[in-house]
ROSE-4610 file (N, C-alpha, C; in Angstrom, 1 decimal, always signed):
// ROSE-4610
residu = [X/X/X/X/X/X/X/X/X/X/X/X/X/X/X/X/X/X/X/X/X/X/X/X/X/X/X/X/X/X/X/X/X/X/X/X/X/X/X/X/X/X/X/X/X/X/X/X/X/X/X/X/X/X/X/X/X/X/X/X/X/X/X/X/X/X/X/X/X/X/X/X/X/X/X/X/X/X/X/X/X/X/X/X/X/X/X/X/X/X/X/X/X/X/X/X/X/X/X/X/X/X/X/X/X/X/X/X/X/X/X/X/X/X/X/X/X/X/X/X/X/X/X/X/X/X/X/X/X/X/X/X/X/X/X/X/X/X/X/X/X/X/X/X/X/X/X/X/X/X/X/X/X/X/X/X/X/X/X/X/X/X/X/X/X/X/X/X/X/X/X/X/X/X/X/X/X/X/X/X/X/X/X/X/X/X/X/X/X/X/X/X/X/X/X/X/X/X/X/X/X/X/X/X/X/X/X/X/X/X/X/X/X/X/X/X/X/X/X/X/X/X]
num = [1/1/1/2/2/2/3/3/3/4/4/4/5/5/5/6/6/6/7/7/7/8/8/8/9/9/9/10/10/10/11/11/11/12/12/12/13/13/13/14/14/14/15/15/15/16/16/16/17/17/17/18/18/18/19/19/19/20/20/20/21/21/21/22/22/22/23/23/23/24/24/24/25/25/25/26/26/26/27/27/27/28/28/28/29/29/29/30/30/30/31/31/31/32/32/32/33/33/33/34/34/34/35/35/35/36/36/36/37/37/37/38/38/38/39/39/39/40/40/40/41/41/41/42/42/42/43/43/43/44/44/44/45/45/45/46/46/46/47/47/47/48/48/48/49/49/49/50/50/50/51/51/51/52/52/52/53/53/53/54/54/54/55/55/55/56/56/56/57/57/57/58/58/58/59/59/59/60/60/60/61/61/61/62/62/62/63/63/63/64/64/64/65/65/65/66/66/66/67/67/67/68/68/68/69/69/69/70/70/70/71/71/71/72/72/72/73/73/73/74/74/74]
x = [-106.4/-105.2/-105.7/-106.9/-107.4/-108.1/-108.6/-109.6/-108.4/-107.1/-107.0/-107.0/-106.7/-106.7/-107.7/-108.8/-109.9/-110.7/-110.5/-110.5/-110.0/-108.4/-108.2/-108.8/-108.8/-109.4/-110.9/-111.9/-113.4/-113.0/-112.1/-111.4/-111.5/-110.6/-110.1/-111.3/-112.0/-113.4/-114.2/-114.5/-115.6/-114.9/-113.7/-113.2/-113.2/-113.0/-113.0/-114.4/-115.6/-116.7/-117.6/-116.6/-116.9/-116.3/-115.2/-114.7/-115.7/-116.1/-116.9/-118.5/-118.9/-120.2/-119.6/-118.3/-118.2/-118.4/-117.7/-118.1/-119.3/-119.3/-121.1/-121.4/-119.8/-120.1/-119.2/-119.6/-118.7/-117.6/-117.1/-116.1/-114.8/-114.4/-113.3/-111.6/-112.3/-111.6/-111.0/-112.2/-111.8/-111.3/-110.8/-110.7/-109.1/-107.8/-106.7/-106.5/-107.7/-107.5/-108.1/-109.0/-109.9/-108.7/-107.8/-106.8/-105.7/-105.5/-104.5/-105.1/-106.4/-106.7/-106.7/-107.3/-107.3/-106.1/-105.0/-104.2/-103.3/-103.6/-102.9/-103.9/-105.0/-106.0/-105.1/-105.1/-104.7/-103.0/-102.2/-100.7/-101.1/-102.0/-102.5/-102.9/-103.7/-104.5/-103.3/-102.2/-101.2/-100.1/-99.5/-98.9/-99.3/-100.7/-101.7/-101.6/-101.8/-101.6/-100.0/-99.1/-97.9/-97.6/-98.1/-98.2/-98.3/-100.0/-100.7/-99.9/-98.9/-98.0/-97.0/-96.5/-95.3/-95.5/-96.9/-97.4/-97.4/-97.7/-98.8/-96.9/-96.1/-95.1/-94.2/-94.3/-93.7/-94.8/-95.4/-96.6/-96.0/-96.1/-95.6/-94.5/-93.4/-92.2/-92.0/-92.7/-92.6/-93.4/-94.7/-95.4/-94.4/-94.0/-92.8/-91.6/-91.1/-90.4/-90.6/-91.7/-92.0/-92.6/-93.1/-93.4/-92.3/-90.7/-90.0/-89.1/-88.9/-88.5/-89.5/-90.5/-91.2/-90.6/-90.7/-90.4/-88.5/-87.9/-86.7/-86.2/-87.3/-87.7/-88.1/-89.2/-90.5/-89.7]
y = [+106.0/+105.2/+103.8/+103.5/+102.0/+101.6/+103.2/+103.1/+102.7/+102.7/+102.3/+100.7/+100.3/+99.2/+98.0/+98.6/+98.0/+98.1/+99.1/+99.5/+98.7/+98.0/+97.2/+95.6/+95.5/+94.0/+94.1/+95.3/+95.4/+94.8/+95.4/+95.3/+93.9/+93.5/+91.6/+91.0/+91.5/+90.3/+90.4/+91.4/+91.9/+91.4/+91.3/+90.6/+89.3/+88.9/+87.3/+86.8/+87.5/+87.4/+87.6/+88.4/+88.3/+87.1/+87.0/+85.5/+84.3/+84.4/+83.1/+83.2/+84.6/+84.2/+84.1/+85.0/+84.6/+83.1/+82.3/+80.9/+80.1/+79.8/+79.2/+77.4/+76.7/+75.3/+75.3/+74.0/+73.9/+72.4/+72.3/+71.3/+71.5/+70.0/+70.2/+70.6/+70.4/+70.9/+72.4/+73.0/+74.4/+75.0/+74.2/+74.0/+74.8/+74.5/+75.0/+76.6/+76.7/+78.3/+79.1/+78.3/+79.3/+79.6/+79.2/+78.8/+79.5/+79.8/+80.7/+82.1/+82.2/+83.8/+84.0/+83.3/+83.5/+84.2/+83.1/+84.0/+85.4/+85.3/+86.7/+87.5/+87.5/+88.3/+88.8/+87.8/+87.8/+88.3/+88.3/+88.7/+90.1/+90.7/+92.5/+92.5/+92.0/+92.8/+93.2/+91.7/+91.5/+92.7/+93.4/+94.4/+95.8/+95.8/+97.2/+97.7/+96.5/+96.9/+97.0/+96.4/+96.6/+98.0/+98.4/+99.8/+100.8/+100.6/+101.6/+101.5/+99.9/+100.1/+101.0/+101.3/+101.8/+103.4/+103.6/+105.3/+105.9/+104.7/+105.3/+105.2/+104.2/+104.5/+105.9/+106.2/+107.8/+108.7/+108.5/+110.1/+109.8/+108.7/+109.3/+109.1/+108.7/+109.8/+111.1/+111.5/+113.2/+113.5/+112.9/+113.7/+113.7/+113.0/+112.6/+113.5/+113.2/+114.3/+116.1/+116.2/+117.8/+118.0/+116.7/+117.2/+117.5/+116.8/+116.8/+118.4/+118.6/+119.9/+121.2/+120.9/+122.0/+121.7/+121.0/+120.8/+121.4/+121.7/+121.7/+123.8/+123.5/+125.1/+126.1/+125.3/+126.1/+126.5]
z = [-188.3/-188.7/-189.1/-188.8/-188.5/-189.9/-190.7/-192.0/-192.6/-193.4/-194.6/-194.6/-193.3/-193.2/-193.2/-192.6/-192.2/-194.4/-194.6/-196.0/-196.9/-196.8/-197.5/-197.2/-196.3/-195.7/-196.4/-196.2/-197.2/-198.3/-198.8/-200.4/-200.5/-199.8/-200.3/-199.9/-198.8/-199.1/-200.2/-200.3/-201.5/-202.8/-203.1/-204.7/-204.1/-203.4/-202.8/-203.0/-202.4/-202.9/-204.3/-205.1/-206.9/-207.2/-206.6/-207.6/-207.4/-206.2/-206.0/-206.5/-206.6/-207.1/-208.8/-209.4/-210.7/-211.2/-210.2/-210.8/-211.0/-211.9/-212.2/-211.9/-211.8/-211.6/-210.8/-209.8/-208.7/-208.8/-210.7/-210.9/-209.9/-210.3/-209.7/-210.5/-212.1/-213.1/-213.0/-212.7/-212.4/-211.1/-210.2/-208.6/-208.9/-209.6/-209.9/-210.0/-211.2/-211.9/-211.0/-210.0/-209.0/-207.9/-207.3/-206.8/-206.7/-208.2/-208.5/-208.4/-209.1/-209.1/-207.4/-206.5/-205.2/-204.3/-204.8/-204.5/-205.2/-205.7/-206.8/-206.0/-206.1/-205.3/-203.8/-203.0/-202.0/-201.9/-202.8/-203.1/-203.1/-204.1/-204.1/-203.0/-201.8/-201.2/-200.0/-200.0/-199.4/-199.3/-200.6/-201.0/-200.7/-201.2/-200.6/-199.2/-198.3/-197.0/-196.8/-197.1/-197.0/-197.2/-198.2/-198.2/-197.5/-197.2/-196.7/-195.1/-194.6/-193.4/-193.7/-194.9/-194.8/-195.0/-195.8/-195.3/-193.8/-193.3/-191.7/-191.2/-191.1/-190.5/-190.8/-192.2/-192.5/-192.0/-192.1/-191.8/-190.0/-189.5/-187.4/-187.3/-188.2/-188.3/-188.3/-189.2/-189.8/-188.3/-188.1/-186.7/-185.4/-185.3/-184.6/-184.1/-185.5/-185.9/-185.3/-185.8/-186.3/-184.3/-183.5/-182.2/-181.8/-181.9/-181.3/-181.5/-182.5/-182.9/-182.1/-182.4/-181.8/-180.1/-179.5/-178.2/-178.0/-178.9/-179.2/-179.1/-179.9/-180.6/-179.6/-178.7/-177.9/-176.5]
């Protein structure tokens, strides 16, 4: 249950880590635009996991679910 998550967090570091070696000077002119991609970065990695919460909550519904019926059934 722990991999998509742990999966997404690899994700955001690893593009967090391209952006920063993308940059070649360390102005302060370019401090804004770095800023913004950062977060937009961080808005997807934000959503993804939101996600991958709202799969793991339906998949132990349905398991949930389908124990309880069998226990209903059996």
């Amino acid at each position: 249950m722990l991999v998509p998550i742990v999966a997404i967090i690899a994700f955001a570091a690893i593009r967090i880590a391209r952006i920063n070696a993308a940059r070649s000077t360390d102005s302060s002119s370019d401090l804004p635009a770095r800023v913004e991609e950062l977060e937009r970065a961080l808005q997807s990695v934000q959503q993804q996991l939101a996600e991958t919460q709202e799969r793991l909550d339906f998949a132990e519904r349905l398991l949930a679910k389908g124990k309880d019926e069998r226990r209903a059934g059996g």
